[in-house]
C-alpha positions in Angstrom: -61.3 0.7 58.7 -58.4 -1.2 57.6 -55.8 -3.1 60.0 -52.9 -0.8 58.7 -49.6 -2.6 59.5 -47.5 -0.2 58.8 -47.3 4.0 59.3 -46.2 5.2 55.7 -43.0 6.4 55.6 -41.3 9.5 53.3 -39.0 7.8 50.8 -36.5 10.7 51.2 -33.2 10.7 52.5 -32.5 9.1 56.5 -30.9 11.9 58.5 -27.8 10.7 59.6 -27.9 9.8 63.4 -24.9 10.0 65.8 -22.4 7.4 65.7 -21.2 4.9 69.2 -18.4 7.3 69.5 -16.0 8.6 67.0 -14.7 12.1 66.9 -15.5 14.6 63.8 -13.5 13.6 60.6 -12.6 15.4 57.7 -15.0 16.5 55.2 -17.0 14.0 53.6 -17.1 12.2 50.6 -20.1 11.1 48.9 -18.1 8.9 46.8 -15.7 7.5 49.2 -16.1 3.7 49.2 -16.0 1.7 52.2 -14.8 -0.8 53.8 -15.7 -3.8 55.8 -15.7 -7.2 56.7 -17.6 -10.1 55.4 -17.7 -14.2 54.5 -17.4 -16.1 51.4 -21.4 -16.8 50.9 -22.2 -19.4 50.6 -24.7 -20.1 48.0 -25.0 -17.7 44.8 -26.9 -14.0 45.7 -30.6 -15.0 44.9 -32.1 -13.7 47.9 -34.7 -16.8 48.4 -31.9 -18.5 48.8 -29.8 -17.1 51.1 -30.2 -17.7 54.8 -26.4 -17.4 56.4 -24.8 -13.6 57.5 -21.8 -13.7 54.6 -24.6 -13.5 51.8 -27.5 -12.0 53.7 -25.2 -8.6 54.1 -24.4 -8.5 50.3 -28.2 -9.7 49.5 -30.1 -6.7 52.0 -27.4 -3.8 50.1 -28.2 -4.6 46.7 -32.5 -5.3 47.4 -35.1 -3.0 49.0 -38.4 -5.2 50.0 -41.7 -4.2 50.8 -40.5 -2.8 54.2 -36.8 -2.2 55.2 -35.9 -2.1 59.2 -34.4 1.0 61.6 -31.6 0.7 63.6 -33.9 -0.4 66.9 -35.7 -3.2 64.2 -38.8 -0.7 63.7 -40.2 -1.6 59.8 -40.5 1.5 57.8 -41.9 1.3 54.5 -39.7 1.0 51.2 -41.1 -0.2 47.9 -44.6 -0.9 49.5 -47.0 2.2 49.8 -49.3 0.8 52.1 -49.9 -2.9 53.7 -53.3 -3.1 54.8 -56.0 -6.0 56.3 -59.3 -6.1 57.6 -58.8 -9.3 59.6 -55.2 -9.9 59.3 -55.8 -12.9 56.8 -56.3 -11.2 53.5 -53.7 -8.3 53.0 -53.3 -5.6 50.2 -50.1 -4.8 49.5 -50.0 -1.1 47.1 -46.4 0.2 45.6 -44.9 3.3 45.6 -44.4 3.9 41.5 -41.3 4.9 39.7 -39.1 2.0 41.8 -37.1 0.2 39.0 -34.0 -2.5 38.6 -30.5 -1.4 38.0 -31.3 -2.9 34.6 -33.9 0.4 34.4 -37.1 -2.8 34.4 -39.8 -1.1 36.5 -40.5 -2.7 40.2 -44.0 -4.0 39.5 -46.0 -6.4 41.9 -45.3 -9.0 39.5 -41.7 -8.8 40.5 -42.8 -9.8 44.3 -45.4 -12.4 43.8 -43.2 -14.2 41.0 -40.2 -13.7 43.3 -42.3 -15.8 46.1 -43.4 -18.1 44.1 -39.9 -18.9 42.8 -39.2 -19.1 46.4 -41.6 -21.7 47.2 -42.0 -23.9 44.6 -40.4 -27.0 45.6 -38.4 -27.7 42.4 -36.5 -25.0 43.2 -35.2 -26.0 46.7 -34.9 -22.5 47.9 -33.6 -22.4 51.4 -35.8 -19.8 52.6 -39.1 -21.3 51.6 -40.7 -22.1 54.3 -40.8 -18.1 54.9 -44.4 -18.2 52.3 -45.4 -21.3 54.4 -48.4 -19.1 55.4 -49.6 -18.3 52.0 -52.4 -19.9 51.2 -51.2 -22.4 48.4 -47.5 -22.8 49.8 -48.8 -26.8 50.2 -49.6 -27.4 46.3 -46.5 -25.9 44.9 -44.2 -27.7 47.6 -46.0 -31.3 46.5 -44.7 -30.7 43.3 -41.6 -33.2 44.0 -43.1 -36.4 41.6 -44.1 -34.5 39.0 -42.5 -30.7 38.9 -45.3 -29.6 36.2 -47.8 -29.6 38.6 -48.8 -29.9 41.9 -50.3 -33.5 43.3 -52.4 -34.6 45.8 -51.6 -37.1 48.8 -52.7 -39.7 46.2 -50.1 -38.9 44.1 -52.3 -37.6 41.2 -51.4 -34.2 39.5 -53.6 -31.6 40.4 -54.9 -28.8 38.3 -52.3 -25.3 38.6 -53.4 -21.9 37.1 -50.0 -22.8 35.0 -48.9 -26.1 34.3 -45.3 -24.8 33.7 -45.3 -22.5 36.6 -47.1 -24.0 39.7 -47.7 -20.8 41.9 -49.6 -19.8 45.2 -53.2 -19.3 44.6 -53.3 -17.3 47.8 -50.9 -14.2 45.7 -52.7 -12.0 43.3 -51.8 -9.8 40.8 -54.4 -6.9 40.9 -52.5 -4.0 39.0 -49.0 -3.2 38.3 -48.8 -1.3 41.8 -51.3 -3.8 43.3 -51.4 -7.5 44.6 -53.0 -9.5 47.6 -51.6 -12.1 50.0 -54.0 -14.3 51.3 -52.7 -16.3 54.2 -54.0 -19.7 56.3 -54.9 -18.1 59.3 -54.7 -14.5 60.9 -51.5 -13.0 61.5 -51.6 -9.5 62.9 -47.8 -9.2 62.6 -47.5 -10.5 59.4 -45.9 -7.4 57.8 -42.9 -7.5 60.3 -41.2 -10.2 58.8 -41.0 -8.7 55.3 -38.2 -6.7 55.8 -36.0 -9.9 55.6 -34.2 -10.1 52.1 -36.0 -13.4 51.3 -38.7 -11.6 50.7 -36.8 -9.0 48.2 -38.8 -8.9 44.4 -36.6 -10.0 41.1 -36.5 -8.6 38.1 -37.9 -10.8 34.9 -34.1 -11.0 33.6 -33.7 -13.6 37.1 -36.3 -16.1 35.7 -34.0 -16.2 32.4 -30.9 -17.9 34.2 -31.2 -18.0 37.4 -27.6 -19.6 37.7 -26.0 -16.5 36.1 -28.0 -14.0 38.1 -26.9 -15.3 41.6 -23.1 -14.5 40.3 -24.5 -11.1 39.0 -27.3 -10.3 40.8 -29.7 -7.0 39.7 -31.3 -5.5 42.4 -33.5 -2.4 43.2 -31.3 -1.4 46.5 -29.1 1.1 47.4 -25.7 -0.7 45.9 -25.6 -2.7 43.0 -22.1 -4.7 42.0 -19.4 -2.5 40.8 -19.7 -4.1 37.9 -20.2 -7.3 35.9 -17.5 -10.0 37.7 -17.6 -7.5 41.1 -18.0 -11.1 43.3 -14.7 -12.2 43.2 -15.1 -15.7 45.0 -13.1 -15.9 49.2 -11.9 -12.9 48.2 -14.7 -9.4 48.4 -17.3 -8.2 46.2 -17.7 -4.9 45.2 -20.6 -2.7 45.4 -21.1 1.2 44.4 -24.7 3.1 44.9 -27.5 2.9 42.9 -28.2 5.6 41.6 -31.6 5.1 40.6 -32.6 4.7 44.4 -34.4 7.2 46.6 -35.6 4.9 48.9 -35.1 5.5 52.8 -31.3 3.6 53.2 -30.0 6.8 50.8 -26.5 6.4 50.8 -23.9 8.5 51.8 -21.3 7.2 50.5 -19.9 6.2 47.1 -20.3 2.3 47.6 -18.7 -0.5 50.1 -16.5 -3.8 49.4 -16.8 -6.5 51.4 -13.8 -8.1 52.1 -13.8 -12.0 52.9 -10.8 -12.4 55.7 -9.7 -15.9 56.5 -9.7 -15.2 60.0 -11.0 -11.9 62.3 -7.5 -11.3 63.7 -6.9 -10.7 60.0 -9.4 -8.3 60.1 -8.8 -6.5 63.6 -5.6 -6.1 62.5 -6.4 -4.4 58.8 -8.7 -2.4 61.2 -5.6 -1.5 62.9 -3.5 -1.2 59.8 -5.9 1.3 57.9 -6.6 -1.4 55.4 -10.3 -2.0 56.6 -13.0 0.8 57.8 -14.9 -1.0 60.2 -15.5 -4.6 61.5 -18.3 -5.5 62.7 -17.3 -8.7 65.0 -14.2 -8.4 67.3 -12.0 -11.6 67.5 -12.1 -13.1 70.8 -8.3 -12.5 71.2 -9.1 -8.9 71.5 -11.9 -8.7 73.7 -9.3 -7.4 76.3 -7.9 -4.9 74.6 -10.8 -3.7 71.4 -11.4 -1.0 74.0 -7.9 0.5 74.6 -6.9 0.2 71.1 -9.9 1.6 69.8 -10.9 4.4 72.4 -13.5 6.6 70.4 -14.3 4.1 67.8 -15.8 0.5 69.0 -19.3 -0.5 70.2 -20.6 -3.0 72.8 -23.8 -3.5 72.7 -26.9 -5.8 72.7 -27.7 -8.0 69.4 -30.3 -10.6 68.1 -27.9 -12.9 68.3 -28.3 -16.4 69.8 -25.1 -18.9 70.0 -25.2 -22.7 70.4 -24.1 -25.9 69.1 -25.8 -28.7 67.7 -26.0 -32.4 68.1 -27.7 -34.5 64.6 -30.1 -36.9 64.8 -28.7 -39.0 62.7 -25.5 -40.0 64.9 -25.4 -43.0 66.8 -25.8 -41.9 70.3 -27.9 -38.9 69.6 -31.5 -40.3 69.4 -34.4 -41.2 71.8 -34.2 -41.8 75.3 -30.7 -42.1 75.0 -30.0 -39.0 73.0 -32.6 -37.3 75.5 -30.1 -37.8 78.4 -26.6 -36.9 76.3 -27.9 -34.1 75.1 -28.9 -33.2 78.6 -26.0 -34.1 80.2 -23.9 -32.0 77.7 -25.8 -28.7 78.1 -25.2 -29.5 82.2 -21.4 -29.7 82.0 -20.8 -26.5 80.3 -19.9 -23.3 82.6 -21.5 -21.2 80.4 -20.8 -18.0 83.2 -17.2 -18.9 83.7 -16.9 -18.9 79.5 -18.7 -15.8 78.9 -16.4 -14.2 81.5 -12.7 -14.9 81.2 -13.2 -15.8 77.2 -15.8 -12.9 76.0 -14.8 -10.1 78.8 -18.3 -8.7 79.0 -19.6 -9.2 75.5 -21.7 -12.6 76.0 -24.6 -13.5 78.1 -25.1 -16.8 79.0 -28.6 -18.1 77.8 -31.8 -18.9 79.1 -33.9 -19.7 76.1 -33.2 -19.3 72.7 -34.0 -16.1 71.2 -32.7 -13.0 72.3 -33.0 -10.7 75.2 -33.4 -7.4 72.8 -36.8 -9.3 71.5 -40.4 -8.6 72.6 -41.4 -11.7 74.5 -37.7 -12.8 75.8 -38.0 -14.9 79.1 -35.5 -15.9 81.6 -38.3 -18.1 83.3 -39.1 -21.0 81.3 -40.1 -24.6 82.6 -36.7 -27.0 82.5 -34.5 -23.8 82.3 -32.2 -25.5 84.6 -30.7 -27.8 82.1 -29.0 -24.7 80.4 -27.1 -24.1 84.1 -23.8 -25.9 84.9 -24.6 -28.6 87.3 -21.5 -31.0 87.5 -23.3 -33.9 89.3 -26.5 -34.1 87.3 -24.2 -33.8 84.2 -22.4 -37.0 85.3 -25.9 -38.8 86.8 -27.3 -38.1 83.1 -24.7 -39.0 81.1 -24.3 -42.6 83.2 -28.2 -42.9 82.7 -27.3 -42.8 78.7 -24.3 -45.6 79.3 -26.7 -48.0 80.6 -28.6 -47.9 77.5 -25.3 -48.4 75.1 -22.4 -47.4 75.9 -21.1 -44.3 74.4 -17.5 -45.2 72.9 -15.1 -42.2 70.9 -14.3 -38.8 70.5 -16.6 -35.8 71.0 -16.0 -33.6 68.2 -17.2 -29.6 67.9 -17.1 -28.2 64.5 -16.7 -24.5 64.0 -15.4 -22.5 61.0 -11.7 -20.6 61.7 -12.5 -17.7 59.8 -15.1 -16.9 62.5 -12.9 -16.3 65.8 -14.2 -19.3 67.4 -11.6 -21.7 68.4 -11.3 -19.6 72.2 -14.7 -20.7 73.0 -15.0 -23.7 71.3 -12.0 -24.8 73.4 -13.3 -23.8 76.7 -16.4 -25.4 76.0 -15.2 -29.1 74.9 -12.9 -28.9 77.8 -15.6 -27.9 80.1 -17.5 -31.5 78.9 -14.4 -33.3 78.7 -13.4 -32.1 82.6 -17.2 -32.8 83.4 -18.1 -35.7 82.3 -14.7 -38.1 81.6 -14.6 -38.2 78.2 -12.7 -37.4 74.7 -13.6 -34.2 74.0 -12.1 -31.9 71.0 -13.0 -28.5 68.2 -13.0 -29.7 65.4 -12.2 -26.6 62.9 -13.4 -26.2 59.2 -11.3 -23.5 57.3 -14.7 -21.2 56.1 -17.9 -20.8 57.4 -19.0 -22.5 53.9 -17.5 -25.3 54.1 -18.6 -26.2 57.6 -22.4 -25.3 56.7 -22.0 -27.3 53.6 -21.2 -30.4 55.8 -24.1 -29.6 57.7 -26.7 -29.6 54.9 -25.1 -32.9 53.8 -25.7 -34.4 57.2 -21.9 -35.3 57.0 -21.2 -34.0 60.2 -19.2 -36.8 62.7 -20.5 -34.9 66.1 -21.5 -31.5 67.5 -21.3 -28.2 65.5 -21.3 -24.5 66.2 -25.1 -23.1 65.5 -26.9 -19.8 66.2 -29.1 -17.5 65.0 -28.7 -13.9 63.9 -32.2 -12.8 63.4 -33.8 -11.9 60.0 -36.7 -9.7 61.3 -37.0 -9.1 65.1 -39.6 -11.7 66.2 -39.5 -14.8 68.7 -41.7 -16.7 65.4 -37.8 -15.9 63.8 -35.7 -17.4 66.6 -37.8 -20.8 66.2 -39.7 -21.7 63.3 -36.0 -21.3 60.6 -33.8 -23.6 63.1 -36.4 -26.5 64.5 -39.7 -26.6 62.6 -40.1 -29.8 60.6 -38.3 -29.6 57.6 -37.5 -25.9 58.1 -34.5 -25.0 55.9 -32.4 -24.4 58.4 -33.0 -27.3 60.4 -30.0 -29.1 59.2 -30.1 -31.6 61.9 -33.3 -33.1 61.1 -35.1 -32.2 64.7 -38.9 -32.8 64.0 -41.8 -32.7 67.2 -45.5 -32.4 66.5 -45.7 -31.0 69.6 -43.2 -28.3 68.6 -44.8 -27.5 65.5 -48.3 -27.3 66.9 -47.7 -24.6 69.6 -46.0 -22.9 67.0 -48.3 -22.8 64.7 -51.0 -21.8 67.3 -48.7 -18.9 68.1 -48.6 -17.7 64.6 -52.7 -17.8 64.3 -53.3 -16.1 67.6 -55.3 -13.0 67.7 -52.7 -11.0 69.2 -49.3 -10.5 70.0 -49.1 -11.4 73.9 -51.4 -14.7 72.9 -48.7 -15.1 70.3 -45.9 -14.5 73.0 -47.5 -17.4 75.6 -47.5 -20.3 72.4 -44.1 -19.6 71.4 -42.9 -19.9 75.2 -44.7 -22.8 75.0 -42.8 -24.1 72.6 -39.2 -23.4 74.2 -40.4 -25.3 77.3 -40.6 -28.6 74.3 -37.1 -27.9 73.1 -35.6 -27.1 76.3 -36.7 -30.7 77.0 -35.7 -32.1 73.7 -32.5 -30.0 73.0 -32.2 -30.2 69.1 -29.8 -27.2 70.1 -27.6 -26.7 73.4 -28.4 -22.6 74.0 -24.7 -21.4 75.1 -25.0 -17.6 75.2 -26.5 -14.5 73.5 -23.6 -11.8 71.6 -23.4 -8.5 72.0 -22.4 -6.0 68.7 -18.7 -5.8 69.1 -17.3 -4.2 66.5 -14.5 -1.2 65.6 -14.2 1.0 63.0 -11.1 3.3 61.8 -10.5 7.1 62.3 -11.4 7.1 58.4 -14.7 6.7 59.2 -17.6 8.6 61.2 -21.4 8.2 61.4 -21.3 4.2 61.9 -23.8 2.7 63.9 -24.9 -1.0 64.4 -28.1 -2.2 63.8 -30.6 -4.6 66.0 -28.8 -7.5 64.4 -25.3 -6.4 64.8 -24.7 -5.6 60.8 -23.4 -1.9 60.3 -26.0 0.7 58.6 -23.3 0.5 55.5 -25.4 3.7 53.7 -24.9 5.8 57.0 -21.0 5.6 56.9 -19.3 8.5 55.8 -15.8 8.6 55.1 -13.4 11.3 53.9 
């Protein structure tokens, strides 16, 4: 008997569950849009390359994957039928039929295992491809850098491909037109969890035609689709209606939603406030003392994958080696992350102790060299002077963060918190969108510190750590790189089960609590509100609304 990953779920309609709070509205509309908040994405809308929360909401509306994920982060199937393994290292993936593009192109298994191998290939310089780094062939088509016809070996000589134009994964097969297999490196009994994440979403055959003009108009299989050709109208919203061709099991209920890009969330809370917005789904800090009062029936507060740190690059002077070791130390020692999380977040942070998430299987509060994450004024000071003796640290300590995120409250508690702490020059450093500051970051043009974190694309601890500080992950911006690291993780990934798993990837904390590519600061809540307009909104496990459950009148 097969491994089955997944129980098969009914396509139909989801029944609409009860929303955190709200009181009965009027009737319904089915084609009512909504409305709700959003950033400028940063890269075009091909779902292999989109890794940050402005374009991953618009990316997961408009695609339906093999699996999608509940409100609690349970995988229930979508386009895939059945997922099936006997030994967790071969898998058989089998379609439901009748799926199709909004371009009416049916939703074959060609349109996954082309879409992953666009992903991967390393011409392409997707930023989510080291998601099929478990695919057995992910190496060939990412040593395609010299020559980008074919793969080659450490050598440098071209090897043979099944396609010398279009290098692919020899662990993906094509079987039928509802039927393909994944082959991976190792066993990995979880495998099938992580395919709910939009990088894993299949593309139509129009994509591979121009893939510059599809990211400004993508065509998906999901339950929107854009409003219409043009609907992405750049830092200011895109527009999205239903798809009417879907009947998967995110059926919406309402006639379509626009994101709207806001320069700032006060902006936002206050077009909450002003009727001009349906729901947001991150309070500004500035309201944390009053969301509740202002919003009586219609907010939530509640727990998120959601991590929240800053980051210090390799590549500054300073920041390296022993003497990096010790800054980075005496940084993480001389922040009060319980007096921040306090009077600046009311309730709605909790200060970290590793560097996932407390709502994910295999959490800990426990791990070896924990204690550098608590405030410790004296060992802060004893580090930092440790670091001087090796070269003398000279200059400003700057914290980037992006305005349009409601950050500046706790990015100026923390620098002051160093600055008091350890004597120095210590200031935020803000960047007008979150764009703009993670394009700085991918062109290692950063001159100090800036704000990190993860909101997680499927609900695993493999997701917290493999995106943000495996070698050359592509969302290791800051260049952190430990064999050690990599091993336990990749010993996690092949273990046999899921508490063997757990234990490696623990493991692995205890190296980067040591190293500190990051410094862990807290974990979020979902704070959000939502307008007497509105009923039926609910927040997911990683704080983004359920946009196809809101109804509106």
């Amino acid at each position: 008997m097969g491994i089955v990953a997944i129980a098969l779920a009914s396509t139909g309609a989801l029944a609409l569950s009860g929303c955190a709070g709200g009181n009965a509205g009027p009737a319904v509309s089915d084609s009512a849009i909504i409305t709700v908040n959003g950033n400028e994405p940063q890269n075009s809308l091909i779902p292999t390359n989109t890794t940050e929360t402005g374009g991953g909401k618009i990316v997961t509306s408009i695609f339906a994957g093999l699996v999608s994920y509940t409100a609690t982060g349970a995988i229930e199937n979508e386009v895939a039928k059945s997922i099936e393994s006997d030994d967790a290292t071969t898998w058989t993936v089998t379609l439901e039929d009748g799926w199709t593009f909004t371009n009416d192109e049916p939703v074959t298994a060609s349109s996954f295992v082309d879409a992953w191998n666009y992903g991967a290939l390393y011409e392409n310089a997707q930023s989510t491809s080291y998601f099929f780094d478990d695919i057995v062939g992910y190496s060939d088509v990412q040593n395609t850098k010299d020559d980008p016809t074919g793969a080659v070996d450490e050598n440098g000589d071209v090897l043979q491909v099944p396609d010398p134009l279009t290098p692919s994964m020899s662990g993906l097969t094509v079987v039928d037109d509802t039927t393909f297999t994944v082959e991976l490196a190792s066993a990995e009994a979880d495998w099938p969890l992580r395919l709910g994440y939009s990088g894993f979403s299949p593309l139509p055959a129009a994509a591979f035609e121009d893939m510059t003009a599809f990211g400004e108009n993508p065509i998906g299989n999901g339950p929107y689709m854009l409003a219409a050709e043009g609907a992405w109208e750049h830092d200011v919203q895109i527009a999205l209606v239903t798809n009417p061709s879907y009947d998967g099991v995110r059926k919406p209920v309402n006639g379509g939603v626009s994101i709207v890009f806001y320069g700032t969330q006060e902006g936002a809370y206050a077009a909450v406030q002003g009727g001009d917005l349906d729901v947001l789904d991150q309070v500004p800090d500035s309201a944390f003392e009053t969301y509740v009062s202002d919003f009586p029936d219609t907010n939530v507060n509640q727990p998120a994958a959601i991590f929240q740190a800053f980051n210090m690059p390799y590549y500054l002077e300073h920041w390296s080696g022993a003497e990096g070791e010790l800054r980075r130390a005496a940084i993480s020692m001389s922040i009060n992350r319980q007096e921040i999380t306090d009077v600046i977040f009311q309730g709605t942070r909790t200060p970290a102790t590793d560097f996932t998430s407390p709502v994910i299987d295999g959490y800990s509060d426990q791990l070896a060299g924990a204690e550098v994450l608590e405030f410790n004024e004296k060992e802060a000071k004893a580090k930092w002077a440790e670091a001087d003796a090796i070269s003398p640290y000279t200059g400003t300590f700057d914290l980037a963060y992006n305005a349009d995120g409601g950050h500046a409250a706790w990015v100026d508690a923390v620098v002051n918190s160093i600055k008091n702490t350890l004597e120095i020059d210590a200031v935020g450093k803000p960047y007008p969108t979150f764009a703009l500051a993670l394009d700085d970051r991918s062109n290692a043009a950063l001159t100090g510190a800036t704000r990190a974190g993860w909101q997680a694309d499927y609900p695993s601890l493999y997701n917290f750590l493999a995106p943000l500080y495996q070698t050359g992950a592509g969302s290791n911006y800051e260049l952190y790189s430990s064999p050690e690291f990599d091993g336990l993780l990749k010993e996690g990934a092949a273990a046999e089960n899921v508490e063997d798993a757990t234990a490696k990837y623990q493991e692995a904390q205890e190296v980067l609590l040591k190293d500190l590519p990051t410094i862990p600061l807290w974990y979020s809540n979902a704070t959000g509100v939502w307008s007497e307009n509105v009923d039926n909104v609910e927040f997911g496990w990683d704080s983004v609304p359920l946009y196809h459950n809101i109804t509106k009148g």
